[in-house]
C-alpha positions as CSV (number, residue, x, y, z in Angstrom):
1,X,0.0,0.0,0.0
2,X,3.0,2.7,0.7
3,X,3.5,2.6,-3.4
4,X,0.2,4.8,-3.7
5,X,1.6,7.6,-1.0
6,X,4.5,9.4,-2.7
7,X,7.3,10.0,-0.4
8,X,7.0,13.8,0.8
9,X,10.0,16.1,-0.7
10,X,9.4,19.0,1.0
11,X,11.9,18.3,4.2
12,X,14.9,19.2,1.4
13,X,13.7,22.1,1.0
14,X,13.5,23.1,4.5
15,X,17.2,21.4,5.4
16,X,18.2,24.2,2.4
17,X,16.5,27.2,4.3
18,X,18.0,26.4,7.5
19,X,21.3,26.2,5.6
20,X,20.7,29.4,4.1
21,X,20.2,31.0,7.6
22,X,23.2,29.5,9.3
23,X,25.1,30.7,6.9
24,X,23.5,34.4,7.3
25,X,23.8,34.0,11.0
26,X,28.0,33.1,10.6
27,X,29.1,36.1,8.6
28,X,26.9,38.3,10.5
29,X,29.2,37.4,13.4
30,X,32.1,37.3,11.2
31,X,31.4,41.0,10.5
32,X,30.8,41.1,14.2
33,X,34.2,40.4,15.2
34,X,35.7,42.1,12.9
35,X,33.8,45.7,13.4
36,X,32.8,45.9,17.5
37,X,31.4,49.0,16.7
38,X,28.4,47.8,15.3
39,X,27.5,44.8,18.1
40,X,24.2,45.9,19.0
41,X,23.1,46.1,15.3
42,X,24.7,42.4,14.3
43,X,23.1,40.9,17.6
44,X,19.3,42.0,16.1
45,X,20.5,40.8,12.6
46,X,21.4,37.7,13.8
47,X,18.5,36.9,16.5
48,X,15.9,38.3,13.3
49,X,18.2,35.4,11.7
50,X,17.2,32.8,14.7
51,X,14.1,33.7,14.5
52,X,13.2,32.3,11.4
53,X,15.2,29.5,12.0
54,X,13.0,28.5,15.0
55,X,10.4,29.1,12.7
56,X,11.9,26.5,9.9
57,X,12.6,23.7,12.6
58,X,9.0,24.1,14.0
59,X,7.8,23.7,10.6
60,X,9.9,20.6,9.7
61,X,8.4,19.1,12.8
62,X,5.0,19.9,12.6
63,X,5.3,18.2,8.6
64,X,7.1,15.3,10.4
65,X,3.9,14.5,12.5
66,X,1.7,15.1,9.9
67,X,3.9,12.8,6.7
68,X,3.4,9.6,6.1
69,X,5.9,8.4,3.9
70,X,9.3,10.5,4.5
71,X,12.4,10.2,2.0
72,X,14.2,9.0,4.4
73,X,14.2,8.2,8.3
74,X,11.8,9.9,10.3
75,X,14.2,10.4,13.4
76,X,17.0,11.7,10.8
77,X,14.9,14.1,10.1
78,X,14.0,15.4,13.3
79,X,17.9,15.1,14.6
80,X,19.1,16.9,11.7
81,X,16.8,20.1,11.9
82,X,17.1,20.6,15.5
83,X,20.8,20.3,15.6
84,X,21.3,22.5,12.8
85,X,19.0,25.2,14.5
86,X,21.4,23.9,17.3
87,X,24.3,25.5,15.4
88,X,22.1,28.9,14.9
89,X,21.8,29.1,18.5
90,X,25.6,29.3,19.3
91,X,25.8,31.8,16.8
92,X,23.8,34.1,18.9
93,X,24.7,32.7,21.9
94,X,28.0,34.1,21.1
95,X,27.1,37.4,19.9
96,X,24.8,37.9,23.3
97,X,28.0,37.4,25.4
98,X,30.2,39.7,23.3
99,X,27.6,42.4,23.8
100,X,26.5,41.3,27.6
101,X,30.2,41.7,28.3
102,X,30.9,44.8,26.4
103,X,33.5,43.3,24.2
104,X,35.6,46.1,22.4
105,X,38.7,44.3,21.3
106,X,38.8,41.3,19.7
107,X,41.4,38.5,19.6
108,X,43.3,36.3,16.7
109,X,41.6,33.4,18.4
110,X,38.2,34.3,18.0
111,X,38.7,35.4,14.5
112,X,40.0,32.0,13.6
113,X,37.6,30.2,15.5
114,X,35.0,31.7,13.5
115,X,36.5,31.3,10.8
116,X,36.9,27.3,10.9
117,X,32.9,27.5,11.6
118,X,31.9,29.1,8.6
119,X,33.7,27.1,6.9
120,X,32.3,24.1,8.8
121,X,28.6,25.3,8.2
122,X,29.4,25.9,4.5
123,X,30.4,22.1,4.4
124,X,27.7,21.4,6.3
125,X,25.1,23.3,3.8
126,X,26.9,21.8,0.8
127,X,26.4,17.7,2.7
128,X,22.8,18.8,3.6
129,X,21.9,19.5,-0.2
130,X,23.7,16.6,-1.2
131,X,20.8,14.7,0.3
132,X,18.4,15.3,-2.3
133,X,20.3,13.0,-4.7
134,X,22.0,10.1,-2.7
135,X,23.7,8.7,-5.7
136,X,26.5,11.3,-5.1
137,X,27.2,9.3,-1.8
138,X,31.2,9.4,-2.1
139,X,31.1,13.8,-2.6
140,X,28.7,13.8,0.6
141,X,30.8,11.6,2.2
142,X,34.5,13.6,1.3
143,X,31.8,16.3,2.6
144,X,32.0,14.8,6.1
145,X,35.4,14.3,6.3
146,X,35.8,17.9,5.9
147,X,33.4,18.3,8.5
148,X,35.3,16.5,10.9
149,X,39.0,17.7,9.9
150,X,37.7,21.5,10.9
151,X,36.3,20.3,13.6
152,X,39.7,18.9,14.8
153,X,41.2,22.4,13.3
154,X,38.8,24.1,15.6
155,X,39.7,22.1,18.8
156,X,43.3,23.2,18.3
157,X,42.6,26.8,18.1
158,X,40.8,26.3,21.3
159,X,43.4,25.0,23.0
160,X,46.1,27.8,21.5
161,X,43.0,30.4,22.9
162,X,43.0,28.8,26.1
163,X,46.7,28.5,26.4
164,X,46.8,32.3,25.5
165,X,44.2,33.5,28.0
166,X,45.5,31.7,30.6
167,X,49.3,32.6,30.2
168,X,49.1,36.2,29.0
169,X,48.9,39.1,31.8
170,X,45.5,39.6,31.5
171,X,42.5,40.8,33.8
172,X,40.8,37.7,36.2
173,X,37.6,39.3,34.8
174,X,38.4,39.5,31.1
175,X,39.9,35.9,31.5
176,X,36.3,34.5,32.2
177,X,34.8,36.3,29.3
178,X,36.6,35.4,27.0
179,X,36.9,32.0,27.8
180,X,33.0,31.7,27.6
181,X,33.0,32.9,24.2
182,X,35.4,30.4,23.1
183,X,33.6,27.7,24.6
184,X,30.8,28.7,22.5
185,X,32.2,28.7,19.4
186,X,34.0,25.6,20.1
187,X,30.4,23.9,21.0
188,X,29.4,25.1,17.8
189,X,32.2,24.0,16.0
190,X,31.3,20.5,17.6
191,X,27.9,21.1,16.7
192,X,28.6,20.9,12.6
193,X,30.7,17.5,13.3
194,X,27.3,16.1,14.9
195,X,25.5,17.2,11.9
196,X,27.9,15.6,9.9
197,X,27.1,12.4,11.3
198,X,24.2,12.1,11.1
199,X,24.3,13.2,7.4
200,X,27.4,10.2,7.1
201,X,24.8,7.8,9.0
202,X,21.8,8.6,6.1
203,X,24.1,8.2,3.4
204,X,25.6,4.5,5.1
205,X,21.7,3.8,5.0
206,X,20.2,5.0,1.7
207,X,22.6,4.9,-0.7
């Protein structure tokens, strides 16, 4: 009887809008840290940016309840939408601190950091469309490999950050700030290697 109930395609297109605003939410931060002048203005950006992606996730999930024949694994679905919106979260998360604290310099660290995450989240965008056609199984896979070698990338510039804050004259105050933010970029950087498995695990099982 499933023959007669065409799988429901839709899902792509919201794993592509989420994609789109992750990657609206990074370079907002990007120009963030790179212009502290403007922080008040990039957090609105980028919580109008969360926003929407609440909206997307809530709409995958409400379609998830209401689908009978998905493309592929109902729980896939649900794990890959909410931990992508996961990622969108620690995008703002980080740009609340850096205006909660009153941030007015900002570090080589964190502009490297953020840089491994948008590049992360741009491999992530490009394994997530990959899912619409699952013959290309090896280029989503080489996807995330990519995925997982920033992530490593990321973890070392989180320990050279840590090693910094911790052995450079610095205040006790400013030492706790800062080591917040890189904690949440390093969460988020963590964030795109879960993604990335569980795009490697729908591949393993469709293709």
């Amino acid at each position: 009887m499933v023959r007669f109930f065409p799988k429901e395609e839709k899902f792509f297109d919201y794993f592509d809008e989420a994609s789109e605003k992750m990657i609206r939410g990074i370079r907002l931060l990007k120009e963030m840290v790179h212009d502290l002048s403007k922080v008040e203005e990039k957090t609105r950006q980028i919580k109008d940016v969360e926003h929407e992606a609440d909206r997307i996730t809530h709409e995958t999930v409400s379609k998830l309840h209401k689908t009978f024949v998905t493309p592929i694994d109902r729980e896939y679905i649900y794990t890959l939408i909410t931990k992508m919106d996961d990622i969108l979260d620690l995008i703002y998360a980080t740009c609340e601190r850096i205006l909660l604290y009153k941030i007015t310099n900002t570090t080589p660290e964190a502009i490297a950091l953020v840089n491994t995450l948008e590049k992360a989240i741009e491999e992530v965008a490009k394994g997530v469309g990959g899912l619409r056609n699952l013959k290309n199984s090896r280029s989503i896979l080489d996807t995330c490999i990519e995925i997982n070698r920033l992530e490593n990338e990321g973890d070392r510039t989180y320990r050279i950050a840590q090693s910094v804050l911790f052995n450079s004259p610095s205040d006790p105050i400013e030492i706790i700030k800062w080591k917040d933010i890189y904690e949440t970029l390093e969460e988020a950087i963590d964030t795109c290697e879960d993604v990335a498995n569980i795009i490697e695990g729908i591949v393993l099982e469709n293709a």
